[in-house]
Rosetta silent file (secondary structure, phi, psi, omega in degrees, C-alpha in Angstrom):
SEQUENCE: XXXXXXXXXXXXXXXXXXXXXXXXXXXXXXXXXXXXXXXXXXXXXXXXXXXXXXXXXXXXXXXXXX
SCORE:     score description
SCORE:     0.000 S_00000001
   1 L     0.000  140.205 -175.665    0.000    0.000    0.000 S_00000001
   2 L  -107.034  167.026 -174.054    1.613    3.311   -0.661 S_00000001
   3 L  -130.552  155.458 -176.552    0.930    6.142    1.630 S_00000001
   4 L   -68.302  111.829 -170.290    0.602    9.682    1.081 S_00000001
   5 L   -53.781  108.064  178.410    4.461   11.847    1.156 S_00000001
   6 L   -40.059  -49.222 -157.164    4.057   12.924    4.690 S_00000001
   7 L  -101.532   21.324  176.623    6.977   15.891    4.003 S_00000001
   8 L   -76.180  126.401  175.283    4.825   17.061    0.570 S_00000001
   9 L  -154.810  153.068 -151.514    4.358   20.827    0.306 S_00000001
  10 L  -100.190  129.029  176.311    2.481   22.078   -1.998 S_00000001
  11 H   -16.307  -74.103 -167.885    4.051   25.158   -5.031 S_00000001
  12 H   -48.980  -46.613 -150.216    1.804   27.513   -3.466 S_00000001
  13 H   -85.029  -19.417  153.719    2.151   27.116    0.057 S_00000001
  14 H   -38.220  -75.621  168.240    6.381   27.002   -0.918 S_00000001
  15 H   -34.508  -49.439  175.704    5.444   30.363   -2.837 S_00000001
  16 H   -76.324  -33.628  159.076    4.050   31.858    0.445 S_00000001
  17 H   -52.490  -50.623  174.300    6.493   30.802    2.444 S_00000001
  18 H   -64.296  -23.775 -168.826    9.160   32.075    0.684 S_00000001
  19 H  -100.949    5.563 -175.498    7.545   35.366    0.223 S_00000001
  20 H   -93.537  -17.383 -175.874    6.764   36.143    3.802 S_00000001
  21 H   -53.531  -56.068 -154.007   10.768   34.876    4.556 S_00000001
  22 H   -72.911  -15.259 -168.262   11.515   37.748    1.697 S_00000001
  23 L  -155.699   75.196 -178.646    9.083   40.531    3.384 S_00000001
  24 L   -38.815  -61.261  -92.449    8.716   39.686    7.011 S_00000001
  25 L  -116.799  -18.959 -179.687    7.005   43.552    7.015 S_00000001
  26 H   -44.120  -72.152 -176.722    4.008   41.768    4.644 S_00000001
  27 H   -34.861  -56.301 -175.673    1.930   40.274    7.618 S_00000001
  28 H   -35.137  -58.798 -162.452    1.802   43.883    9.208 S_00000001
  29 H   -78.698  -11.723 -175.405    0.103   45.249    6.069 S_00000001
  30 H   -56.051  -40.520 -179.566   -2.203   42.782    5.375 S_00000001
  31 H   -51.785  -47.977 -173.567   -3.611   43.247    9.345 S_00000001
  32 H   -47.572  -61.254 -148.340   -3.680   47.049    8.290 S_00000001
  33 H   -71.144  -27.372  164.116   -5.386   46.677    5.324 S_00000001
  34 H   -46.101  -63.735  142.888   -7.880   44.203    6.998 S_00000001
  35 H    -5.726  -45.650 -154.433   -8.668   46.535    9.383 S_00000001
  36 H   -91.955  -43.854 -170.204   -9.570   49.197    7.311 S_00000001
  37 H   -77.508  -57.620 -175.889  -12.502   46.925    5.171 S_00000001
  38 L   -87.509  -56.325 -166.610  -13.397   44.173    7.698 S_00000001
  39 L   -82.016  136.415 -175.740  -12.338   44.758   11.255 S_00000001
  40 L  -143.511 -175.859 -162.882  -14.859   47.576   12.510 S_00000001
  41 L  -132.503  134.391 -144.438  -15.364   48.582   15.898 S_00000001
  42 H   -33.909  -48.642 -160.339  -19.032   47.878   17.914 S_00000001
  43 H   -65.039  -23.685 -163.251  -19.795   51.759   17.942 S_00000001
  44 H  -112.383   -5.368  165.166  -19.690   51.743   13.553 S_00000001
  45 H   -83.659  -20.132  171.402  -21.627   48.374   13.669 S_00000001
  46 L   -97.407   -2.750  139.028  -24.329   49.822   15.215 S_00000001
  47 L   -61.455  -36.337  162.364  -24.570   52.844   13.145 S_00000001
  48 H   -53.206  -89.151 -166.285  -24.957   50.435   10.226 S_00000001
  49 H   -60.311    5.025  145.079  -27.859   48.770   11.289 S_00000001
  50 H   -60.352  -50.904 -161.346  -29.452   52.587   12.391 S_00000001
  51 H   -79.651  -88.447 -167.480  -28.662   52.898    8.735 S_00000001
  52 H   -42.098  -27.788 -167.901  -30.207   49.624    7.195 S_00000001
  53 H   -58.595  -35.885 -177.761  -32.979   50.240    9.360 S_00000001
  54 H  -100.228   43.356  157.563  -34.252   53.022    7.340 S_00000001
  55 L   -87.141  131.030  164.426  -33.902   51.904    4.167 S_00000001
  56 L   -32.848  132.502  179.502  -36.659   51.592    1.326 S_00000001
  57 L   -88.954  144.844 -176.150  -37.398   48.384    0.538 S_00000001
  58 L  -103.492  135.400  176.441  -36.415   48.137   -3.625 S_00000001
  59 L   -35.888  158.782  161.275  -38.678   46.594   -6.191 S_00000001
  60 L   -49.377  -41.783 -156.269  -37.598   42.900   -7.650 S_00000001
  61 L  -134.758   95.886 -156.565  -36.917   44.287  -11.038 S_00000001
  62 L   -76.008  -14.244  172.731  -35.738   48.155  -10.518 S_00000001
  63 L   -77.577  -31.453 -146.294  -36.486   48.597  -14.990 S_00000001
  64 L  -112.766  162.443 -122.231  -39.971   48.006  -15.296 S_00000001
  65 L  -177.986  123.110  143.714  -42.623   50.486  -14.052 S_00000001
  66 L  -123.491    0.000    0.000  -45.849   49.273  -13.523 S_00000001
C-alpha cells in the first residue's frame, strides 16, 4: 500500500512561504489593510444597522414600471 508523502508541500504554500521569509514587514500590512474593510469597531456596527434600518425596501426588477 503506498501512503501519502508525509513531508509534501504544496508550489503555493512554498510560494508563500518564501515570500513572507523575503518581506517579514508583509503580515503587518495585510492586518492594516484588513482593518480598514473588515475589522470595525461595535460603535460603527451599530450605526450600520441605524442605517439599514431606514432603508426603502427596492422593487424585484428596478427597470420596469408598472
Amino acid at each position: 500500500m503506498m501512503l501519502p508523502a508525509r513531508h509534501y508541500v504544496s508550489d503555493h504554500t512554498r510560494f508563500i512561504r518564501e515570500l513572507l521569509e523575503k518581506k517579514p514587514e508583509l503580515a503587518q500590512e495585510q492586518r492594516k489593510g484588513r482593518a480598514i474593510w473588515w475589522d470595525k469597531e461595535p460603535r460603527d456596527l451599530a450605526l450600520g444597522r441605524e442605517m439599514d434600518a431606514g432603508r426603502v425596501p427596492q422593487a424585484a426588477y428596478v427597470y420596469w414600471n408598472e
